[in-house]
Biopython code that builds the backbone (N, CA, C, O; Angstrom):
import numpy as np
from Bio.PDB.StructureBuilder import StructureBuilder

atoms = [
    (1, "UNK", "N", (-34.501, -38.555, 19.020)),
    (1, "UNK", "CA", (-33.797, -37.438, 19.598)),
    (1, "UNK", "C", (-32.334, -37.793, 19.852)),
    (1, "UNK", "O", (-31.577, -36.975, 19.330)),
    (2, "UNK", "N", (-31.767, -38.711, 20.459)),
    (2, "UNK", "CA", (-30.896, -39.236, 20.944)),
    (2, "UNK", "C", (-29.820, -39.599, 19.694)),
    (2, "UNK", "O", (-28.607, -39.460, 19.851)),
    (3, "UNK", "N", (-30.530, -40.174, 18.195)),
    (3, "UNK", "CA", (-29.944, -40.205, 17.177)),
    (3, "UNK", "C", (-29.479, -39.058, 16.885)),
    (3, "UNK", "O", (-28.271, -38.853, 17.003)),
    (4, "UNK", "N", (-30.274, -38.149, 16.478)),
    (4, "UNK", "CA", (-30.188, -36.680, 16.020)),
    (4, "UNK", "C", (-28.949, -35.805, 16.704)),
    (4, "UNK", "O", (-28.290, -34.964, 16.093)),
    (5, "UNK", "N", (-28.784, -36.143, 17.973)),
    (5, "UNK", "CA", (-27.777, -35.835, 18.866)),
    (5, "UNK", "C", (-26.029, -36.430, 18.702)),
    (5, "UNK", "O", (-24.973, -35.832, 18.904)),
    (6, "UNK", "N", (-26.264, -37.642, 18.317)),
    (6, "UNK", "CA", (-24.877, -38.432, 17.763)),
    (6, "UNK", "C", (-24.967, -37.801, 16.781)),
    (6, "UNK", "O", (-24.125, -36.906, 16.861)),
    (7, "UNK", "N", (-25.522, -37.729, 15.843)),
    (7, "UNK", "CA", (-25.491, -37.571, 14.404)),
    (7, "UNK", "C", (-24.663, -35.835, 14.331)),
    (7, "UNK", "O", (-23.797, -35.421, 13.559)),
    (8, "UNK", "N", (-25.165, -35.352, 15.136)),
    (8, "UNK", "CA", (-24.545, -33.933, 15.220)),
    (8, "UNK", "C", (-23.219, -33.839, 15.813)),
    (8, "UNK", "O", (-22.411, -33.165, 15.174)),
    (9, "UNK", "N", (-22.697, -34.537, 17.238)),
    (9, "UNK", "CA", (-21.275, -34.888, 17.705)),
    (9, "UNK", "C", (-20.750, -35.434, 16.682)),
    (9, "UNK", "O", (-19.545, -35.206, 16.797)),
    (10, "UNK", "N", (-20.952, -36.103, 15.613)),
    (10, "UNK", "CA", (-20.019, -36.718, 14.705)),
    (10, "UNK", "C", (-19.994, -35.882, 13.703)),
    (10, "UNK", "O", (-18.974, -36.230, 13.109)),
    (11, "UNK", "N", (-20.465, -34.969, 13.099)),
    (11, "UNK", "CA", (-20.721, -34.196, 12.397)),
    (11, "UNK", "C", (-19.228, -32.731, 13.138)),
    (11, "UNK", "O", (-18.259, -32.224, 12.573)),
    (12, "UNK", "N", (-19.635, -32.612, 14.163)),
    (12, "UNK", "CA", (-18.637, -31.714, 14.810)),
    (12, "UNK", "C", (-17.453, -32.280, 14.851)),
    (12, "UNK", "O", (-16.612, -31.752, 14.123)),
    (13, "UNK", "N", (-17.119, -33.184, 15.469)),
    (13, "UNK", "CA", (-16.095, -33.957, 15.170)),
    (13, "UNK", "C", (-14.852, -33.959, 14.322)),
    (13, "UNK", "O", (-13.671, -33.858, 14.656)),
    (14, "UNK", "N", (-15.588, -34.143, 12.776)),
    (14, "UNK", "CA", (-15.318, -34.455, 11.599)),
    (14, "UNK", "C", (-15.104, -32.935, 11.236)),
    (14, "UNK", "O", (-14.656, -32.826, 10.094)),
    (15, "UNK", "N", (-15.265, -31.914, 11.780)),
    (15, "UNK", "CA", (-15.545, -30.530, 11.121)),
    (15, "UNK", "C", (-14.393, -30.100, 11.171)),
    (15, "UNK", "O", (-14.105, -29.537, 10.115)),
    (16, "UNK", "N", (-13.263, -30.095, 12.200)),
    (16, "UNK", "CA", (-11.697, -29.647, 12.252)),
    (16, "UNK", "C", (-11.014, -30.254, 11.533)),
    (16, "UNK", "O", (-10.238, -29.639, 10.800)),
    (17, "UNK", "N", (-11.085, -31.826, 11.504)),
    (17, "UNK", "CA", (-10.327, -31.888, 10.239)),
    (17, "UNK", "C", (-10.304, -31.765, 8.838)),
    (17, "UNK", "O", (-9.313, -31.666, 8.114)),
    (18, "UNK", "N", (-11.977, -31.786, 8.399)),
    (18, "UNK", "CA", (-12.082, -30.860, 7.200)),
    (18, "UNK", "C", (-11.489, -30.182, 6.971)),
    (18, "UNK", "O", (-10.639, -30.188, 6.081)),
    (19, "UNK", "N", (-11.858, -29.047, 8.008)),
    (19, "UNK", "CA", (-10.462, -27.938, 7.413)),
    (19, "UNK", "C", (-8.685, -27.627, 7.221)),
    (19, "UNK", "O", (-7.867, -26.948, 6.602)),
    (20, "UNK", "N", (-8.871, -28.919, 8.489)),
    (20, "UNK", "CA", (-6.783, -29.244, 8.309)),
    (20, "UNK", "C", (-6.886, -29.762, 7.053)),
    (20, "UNK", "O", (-5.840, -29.430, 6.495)),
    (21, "UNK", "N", (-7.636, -30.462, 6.206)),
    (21, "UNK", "CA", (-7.483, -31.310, 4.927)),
    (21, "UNK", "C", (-7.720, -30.420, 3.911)),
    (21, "UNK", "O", (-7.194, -30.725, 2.841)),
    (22, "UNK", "N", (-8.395, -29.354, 3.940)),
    (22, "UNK", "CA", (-8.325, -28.504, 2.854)),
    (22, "UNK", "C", (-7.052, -27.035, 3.279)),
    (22, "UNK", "O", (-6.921, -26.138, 2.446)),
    (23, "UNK", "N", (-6.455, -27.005, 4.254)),
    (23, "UNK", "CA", (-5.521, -26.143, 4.707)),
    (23, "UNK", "C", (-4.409, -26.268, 4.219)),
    (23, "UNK", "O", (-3.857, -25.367, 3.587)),
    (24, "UNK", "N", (-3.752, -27.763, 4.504)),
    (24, "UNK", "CA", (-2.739, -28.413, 4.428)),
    (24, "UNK", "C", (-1.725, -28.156, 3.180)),
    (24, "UNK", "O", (-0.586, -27.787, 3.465)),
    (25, "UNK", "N", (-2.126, -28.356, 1.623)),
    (25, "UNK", "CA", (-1.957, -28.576, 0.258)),
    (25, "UNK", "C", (-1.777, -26.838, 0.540)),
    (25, "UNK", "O", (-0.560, -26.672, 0.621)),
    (26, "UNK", "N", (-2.270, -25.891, 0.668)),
    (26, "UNK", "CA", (-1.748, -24.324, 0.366)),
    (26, "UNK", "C", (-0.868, -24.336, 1.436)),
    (26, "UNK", "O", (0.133, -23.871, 0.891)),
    (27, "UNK", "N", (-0.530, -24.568, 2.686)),
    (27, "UNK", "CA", (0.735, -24.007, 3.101)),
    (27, "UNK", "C", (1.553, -25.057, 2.744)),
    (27, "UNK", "O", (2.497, -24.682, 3.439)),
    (28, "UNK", "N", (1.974, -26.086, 2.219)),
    (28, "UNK", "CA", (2.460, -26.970, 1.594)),
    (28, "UNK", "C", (3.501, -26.189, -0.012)),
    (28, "UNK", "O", (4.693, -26.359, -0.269)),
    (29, "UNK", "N", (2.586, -25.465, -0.697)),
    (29, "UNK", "CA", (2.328, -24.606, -1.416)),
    (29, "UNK", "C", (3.132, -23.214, -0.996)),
    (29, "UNK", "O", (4.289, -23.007, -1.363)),
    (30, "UNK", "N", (2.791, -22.799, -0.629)),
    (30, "UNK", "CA", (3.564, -21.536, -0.251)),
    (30, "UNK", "C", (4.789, -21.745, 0.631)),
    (30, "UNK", "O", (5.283, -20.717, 1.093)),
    (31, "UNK", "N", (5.342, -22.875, 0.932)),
    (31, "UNK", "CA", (6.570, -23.519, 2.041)),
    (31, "UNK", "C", (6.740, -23.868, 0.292)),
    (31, "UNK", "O", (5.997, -22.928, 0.011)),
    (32, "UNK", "N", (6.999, -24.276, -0.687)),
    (32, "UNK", "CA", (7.670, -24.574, -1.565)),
    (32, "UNK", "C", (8.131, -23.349, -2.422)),
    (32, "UNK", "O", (9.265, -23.155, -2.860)),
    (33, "UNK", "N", (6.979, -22.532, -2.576)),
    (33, "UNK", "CA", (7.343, -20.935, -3.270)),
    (33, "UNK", "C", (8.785, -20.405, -2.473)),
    (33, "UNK", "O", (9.891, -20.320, -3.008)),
    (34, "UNK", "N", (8.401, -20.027, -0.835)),
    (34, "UNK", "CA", (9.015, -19.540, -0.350)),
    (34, "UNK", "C", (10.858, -20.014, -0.275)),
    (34, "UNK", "O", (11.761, -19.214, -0.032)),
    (35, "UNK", "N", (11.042, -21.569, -0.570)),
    (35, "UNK", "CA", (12.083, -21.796, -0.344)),
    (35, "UNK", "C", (12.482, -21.701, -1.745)),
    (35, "UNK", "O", (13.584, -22.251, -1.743)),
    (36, "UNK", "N", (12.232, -21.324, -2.951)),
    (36, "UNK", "CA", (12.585, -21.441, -3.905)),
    (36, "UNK", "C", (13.815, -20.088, -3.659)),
    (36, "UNK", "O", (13.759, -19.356, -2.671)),
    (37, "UNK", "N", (14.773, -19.959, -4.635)),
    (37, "UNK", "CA", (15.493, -19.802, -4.230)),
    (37, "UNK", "C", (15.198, -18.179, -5.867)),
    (37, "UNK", "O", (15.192, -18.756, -6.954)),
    (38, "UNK", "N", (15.050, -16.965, -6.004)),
    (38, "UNK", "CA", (14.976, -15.814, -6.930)),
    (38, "UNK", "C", (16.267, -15.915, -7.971)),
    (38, "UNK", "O", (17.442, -15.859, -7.611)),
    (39, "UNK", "N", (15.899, -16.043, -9.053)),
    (39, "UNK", "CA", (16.869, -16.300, -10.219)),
    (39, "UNK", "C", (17.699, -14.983, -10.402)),
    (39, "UNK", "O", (17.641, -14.129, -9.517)),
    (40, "UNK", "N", (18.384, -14.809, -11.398)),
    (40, "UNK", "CA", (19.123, -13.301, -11.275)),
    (40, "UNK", "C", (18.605, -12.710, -12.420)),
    (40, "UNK", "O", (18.816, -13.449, -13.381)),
    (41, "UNK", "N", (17.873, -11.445, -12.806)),
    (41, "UNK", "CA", (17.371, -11.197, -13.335)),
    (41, "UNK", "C", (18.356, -10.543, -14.239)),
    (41, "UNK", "O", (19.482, -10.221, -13.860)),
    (42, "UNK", "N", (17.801, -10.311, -15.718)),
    (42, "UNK", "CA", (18.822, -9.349, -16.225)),
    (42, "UNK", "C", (19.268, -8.510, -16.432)),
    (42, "UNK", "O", (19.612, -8.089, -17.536)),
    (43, "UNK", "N", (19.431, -7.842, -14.989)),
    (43, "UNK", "CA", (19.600, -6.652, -14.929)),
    (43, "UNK", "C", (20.887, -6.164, -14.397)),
    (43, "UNK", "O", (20.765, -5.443, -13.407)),
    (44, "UNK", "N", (21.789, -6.325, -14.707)),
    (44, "UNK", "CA", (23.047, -6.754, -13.473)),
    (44, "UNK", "C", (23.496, -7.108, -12.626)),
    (44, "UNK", "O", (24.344, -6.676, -11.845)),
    (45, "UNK", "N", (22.483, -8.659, -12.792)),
    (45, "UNK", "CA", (22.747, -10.097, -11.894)),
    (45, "UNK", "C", (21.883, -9.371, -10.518)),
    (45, "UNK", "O", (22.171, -9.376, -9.321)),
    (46, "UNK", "N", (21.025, -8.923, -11.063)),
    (46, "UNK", "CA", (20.846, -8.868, -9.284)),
    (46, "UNK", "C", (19.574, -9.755, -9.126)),
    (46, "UNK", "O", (19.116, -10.225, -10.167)),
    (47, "UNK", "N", (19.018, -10.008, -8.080)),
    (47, "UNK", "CA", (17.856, -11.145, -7.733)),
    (47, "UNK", "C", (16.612, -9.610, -8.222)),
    (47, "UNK", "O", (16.636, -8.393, -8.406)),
    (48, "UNK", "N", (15.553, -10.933, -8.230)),
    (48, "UNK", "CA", (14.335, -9.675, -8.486)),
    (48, "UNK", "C", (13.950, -9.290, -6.830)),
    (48, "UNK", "O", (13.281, -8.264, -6.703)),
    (49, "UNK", "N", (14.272, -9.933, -5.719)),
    (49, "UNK", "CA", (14.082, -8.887, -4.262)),
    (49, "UNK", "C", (15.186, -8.340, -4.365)),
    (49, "UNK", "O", (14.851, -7.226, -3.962)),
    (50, "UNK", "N", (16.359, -8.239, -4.614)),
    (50, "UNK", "CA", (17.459, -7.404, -4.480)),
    (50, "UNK", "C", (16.571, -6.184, -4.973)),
    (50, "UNK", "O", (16.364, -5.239, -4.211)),
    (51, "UNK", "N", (15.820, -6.232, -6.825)),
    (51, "UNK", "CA", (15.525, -4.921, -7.231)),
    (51, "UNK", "C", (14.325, -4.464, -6.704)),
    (51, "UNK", "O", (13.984, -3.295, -6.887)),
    (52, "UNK", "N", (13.656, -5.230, -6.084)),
    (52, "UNK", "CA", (12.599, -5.016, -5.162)),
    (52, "UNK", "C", (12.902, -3.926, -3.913)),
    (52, "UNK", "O", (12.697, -2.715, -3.826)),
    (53, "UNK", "N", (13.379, -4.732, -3.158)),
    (53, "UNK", "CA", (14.475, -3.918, -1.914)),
    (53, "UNK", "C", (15.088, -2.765, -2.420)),
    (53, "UNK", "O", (14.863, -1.839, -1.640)),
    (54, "UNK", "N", (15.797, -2.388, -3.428)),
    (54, "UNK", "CA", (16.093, -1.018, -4.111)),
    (54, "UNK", "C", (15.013, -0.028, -4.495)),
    (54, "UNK", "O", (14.981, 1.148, -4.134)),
    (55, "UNK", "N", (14.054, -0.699, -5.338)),
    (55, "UNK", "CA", (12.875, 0.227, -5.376)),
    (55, "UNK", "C", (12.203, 0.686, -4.499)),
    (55, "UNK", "O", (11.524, 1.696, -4.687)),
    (56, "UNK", "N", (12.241, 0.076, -3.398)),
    (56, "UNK", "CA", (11.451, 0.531, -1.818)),
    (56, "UNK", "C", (12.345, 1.564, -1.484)),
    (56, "UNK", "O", (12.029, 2.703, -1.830)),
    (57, "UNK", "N", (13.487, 1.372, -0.829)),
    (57, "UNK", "CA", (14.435, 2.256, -0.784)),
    (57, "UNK", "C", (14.163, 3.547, -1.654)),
    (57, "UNK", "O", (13.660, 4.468, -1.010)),
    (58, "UNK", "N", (14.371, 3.763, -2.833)),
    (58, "UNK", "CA", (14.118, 4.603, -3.811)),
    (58, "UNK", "C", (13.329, 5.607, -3.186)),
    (58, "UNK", "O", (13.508, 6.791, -2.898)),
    (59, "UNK", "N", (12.444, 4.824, -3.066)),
    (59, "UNK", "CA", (10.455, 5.227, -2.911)),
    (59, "UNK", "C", (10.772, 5.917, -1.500)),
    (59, "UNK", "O", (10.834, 7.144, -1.432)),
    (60, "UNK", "N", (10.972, 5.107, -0.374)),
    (60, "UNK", "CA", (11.069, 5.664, 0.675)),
    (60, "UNK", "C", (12.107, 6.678, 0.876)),
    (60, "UNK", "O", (12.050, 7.183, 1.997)),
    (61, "UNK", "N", (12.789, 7.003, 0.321)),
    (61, "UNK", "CA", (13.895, 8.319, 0.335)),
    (61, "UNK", "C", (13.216, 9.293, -0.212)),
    (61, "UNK", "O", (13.414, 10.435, 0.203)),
    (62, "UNK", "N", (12.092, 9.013, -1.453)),
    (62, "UNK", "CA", (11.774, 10.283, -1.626)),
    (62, "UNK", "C", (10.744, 11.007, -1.491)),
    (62, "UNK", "O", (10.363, 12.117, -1.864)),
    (63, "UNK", "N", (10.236, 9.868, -0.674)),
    (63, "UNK", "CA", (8.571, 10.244, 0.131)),
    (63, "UNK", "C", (9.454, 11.037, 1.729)),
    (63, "UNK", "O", (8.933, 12.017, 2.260)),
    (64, "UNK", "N", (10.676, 10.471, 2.250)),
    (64, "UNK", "CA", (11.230, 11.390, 3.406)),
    (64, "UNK", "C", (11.320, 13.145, 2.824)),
    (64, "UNK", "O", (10.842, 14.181, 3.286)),
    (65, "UNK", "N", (12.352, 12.794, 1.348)),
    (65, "UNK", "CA", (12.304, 14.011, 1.333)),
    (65, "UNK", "C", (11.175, 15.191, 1.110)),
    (65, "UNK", "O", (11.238, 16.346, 1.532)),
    (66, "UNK", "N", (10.166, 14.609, 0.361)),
    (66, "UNK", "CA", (8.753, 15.485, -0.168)),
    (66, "UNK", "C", (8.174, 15.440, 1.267)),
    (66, "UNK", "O", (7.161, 16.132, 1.172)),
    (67, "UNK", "N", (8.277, 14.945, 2.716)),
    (67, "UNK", "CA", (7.613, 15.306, 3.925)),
    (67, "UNK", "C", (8.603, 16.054, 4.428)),
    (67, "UNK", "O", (8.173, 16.879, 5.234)),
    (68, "UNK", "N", (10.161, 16.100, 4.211)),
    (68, "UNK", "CA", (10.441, 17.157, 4.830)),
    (68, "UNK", "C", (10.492, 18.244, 4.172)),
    (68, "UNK", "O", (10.729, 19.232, 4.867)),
    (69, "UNK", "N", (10.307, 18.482, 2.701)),
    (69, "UNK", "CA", (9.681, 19.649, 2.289)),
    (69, "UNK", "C", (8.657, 20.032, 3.126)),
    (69, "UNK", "O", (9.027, 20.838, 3.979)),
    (70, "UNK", "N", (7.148, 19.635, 3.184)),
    (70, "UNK", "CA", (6.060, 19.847, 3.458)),
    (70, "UNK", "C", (6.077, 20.123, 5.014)),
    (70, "UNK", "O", (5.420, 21.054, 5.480)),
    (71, "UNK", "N", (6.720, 19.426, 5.677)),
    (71, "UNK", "CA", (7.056, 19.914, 7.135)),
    (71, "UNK", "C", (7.689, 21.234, 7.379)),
    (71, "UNK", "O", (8.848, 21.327, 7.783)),
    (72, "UNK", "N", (6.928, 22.253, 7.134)),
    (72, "UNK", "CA", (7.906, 23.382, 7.274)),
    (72, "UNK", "C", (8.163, 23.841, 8.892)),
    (72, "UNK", "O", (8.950, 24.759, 9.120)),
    (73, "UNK", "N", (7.734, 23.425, 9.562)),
    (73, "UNK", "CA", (8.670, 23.751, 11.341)),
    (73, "UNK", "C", (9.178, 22.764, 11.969)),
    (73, "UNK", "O", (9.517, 22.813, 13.151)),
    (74, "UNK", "N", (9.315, 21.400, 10.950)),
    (74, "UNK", "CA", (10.022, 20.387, 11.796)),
    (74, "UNK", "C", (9.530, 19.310, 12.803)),
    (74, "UNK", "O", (10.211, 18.367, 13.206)),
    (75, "UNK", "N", (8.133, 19.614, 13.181)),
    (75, "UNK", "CA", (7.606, 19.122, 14.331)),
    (75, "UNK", "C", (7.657, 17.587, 13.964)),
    (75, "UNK", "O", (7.586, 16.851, 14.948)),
    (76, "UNK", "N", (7.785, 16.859, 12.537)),
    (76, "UNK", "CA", (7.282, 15.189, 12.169)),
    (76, "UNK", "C", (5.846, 15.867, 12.058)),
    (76, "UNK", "O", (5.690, 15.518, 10.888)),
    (77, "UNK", "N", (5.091, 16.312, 12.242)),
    (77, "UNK", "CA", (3.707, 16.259, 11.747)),
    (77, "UNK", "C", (2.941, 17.089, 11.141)),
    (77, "UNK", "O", (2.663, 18.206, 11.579)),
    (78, "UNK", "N", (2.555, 16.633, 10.132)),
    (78, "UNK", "CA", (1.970, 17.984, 8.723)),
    (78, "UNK", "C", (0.475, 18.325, 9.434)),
    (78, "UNK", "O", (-0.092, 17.428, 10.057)),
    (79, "UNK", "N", (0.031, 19.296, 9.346)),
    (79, "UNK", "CA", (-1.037, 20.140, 10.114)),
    (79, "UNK", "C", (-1.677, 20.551, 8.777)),
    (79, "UNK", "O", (-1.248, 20.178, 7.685)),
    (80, "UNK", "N", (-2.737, 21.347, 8.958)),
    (80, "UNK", "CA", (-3.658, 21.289, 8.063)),
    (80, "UNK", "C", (-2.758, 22.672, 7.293)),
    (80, "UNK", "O", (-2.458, 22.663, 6.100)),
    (81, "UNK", "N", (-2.559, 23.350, 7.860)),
    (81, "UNK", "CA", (-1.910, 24.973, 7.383)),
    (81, "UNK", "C", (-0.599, 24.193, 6.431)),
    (81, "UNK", "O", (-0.604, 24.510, 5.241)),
    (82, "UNK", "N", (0.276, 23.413, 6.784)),
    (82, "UNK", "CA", (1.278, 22.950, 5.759)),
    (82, "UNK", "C", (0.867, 22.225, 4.938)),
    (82, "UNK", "O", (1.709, 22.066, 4.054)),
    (83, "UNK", "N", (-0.450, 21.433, 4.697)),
    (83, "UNK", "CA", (-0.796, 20.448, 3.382)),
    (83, "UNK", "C", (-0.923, 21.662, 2.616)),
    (83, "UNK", "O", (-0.156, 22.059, 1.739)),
    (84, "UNK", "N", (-2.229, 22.340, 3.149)),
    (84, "UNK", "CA", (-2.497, 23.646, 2.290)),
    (84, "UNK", "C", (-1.305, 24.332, 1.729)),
    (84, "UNK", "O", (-1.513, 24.173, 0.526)),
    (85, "UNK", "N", (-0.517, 24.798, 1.793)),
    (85, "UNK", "CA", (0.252, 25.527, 2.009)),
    (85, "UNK", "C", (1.305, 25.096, 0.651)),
    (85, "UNK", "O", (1.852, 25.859, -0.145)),
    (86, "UNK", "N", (1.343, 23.910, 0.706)),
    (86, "UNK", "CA", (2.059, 22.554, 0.246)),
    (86, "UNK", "C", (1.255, 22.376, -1.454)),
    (86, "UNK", "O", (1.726, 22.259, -2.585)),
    (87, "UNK", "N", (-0.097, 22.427, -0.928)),
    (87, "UNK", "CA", (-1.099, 21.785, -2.157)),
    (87, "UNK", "C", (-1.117, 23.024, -3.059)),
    (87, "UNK", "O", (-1.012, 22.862, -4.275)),
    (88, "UNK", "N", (-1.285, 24.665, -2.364)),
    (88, "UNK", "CA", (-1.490, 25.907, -3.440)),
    (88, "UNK", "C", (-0.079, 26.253, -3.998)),
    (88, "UNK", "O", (-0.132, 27.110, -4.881)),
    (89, "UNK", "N", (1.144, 25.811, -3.710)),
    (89, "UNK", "CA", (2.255, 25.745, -4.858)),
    (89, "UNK", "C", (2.779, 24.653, -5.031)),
    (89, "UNK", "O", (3.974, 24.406, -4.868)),
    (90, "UNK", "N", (1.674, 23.665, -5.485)),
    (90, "UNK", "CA", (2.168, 22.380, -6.369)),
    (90, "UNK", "C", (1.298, 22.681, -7.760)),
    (90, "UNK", "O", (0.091, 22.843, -7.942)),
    (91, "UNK", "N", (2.651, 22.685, -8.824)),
    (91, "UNK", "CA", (1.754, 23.801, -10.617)),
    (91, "UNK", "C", (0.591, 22.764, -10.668)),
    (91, "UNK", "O", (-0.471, 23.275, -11.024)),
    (92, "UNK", "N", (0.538, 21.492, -10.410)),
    (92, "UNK", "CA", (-0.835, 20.900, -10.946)),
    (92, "UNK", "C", (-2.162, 21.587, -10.317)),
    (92, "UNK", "O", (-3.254, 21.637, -10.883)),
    (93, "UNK", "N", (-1.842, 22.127, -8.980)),
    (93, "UNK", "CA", (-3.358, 22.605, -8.221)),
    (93, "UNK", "C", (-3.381, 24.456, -9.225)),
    (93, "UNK", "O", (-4.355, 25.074, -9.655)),
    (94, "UNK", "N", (-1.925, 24.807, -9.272)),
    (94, "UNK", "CA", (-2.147, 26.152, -9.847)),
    (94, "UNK", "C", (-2.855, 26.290, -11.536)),
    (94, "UNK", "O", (-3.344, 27.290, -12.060)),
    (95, "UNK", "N", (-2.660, 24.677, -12.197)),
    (95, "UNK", "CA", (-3.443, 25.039, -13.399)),
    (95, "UNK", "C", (-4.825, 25.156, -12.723)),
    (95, "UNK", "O", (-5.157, 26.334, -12.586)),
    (96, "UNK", "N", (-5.607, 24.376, -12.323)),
    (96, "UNK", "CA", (-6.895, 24.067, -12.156)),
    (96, "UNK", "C", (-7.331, 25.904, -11.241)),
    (96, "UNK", "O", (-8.055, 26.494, -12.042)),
    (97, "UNK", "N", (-7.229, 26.313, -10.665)),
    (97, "UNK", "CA", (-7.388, 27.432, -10.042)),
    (97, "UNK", "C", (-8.270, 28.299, -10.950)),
    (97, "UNK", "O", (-8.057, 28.212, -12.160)),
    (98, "UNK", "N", (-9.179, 29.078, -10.544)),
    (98, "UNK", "CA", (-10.323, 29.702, -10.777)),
    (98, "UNK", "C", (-9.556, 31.438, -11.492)),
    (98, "UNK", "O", (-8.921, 32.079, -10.654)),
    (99, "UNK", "N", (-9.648, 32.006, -12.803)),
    (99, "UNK", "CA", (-8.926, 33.284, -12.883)),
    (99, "UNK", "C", (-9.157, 34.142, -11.801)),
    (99, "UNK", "O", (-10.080, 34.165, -10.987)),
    (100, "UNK", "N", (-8.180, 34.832, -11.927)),
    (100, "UNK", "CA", (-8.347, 36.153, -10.570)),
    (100, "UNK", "C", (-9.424, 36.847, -10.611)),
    (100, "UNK", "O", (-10.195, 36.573, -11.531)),
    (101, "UNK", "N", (-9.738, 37.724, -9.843)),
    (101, "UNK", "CA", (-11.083, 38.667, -9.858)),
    (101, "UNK", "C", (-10.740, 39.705, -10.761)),
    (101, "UNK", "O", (-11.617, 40.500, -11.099)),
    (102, "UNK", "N", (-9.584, 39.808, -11.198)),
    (102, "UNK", "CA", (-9.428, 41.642, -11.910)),
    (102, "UNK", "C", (-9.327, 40.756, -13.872)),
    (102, "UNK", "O", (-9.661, 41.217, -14.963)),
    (103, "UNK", "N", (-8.805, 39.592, -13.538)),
    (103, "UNK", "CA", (-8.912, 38.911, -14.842)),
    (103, "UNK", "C", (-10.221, 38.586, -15.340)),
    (103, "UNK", "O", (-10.208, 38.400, -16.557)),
    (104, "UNK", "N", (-11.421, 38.449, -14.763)),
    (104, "UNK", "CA", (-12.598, 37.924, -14.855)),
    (104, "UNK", "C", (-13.933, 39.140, -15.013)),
    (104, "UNK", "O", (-15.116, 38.911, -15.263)),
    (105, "UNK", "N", (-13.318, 40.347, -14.794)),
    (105, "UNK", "CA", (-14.583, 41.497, -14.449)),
    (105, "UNK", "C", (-14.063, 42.008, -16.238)),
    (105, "UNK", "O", (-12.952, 42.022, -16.768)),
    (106, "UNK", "N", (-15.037, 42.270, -16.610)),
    (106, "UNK", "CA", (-14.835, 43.001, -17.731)),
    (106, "UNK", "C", (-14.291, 44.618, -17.651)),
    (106, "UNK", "O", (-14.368, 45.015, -16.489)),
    (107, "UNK", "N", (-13.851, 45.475, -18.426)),
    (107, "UNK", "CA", (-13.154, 46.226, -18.453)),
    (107, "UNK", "C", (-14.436, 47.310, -19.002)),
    (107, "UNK", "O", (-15.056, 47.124, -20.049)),
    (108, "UNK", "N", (-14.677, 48.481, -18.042)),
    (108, "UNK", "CA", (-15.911, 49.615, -18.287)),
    (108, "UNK", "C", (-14.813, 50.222, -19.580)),
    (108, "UNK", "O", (-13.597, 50.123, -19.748)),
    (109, "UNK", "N", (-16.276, 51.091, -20.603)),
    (109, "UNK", "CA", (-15.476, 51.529, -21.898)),
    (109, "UNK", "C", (-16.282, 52.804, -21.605)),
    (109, "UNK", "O", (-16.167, 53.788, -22.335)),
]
sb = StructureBuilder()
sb.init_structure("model")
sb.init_model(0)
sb.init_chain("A")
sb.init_seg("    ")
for serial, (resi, resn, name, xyz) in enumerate(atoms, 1):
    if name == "N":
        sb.init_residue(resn, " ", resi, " ")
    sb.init_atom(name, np.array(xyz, "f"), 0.0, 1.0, " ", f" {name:<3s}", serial, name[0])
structure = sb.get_structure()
């Protein structure tokens, strides 16, 4: 019993630094990525986060503007009546749409 008992404290022991020893080598790893320094891409010298950072930008200007379309009273928050509202004159939902009722009834002869 008493064996079985060491045998397990040493076992625990040994268990934290296992994992500092398999931890170590990846942030080691990613502290070398990170200091590397972004080449200039060829795009008019700019770094690839420079065109990174621009494309966000991009993106986020025109996701502001398509919510302040969709915000039609201003409040910051789209309600169920403005998605709707939003979704039945966007042309992709108007192809899919079911024909009208006077288009669909046949015509008495």
């Amino acid at each position: 019993m008493r064996s079985t008992v060491i045998a397990a404290l040493a076992v625990l022991s040994l268990a934290p630094a296992a994992a500092l020893a398999q931890t170590a080598p990846q942030v080691a790893a990613a502290e070398s990525t990170a200091a590397a320094p972004s080449a200039p891409a060829g795009n008019g010298g700019i770094t690839r986060d420079q065109f990174i950072q621009r494309a966000k930008d991009r993106a986020a200007q025109r996701a502001s503007t398509r919510f302040d379309q969709m915000d039609t009273d201003h409040d910051g928050v789209l309600d169920r009546a403005e998605l709707r509202a939003w979704r039945n004159q966007h042309p992709r939902h108007a192809a899919t749409q079911p024909p009208t009722t006077q288009a669909a009834q046949p015509t008495a002869q």
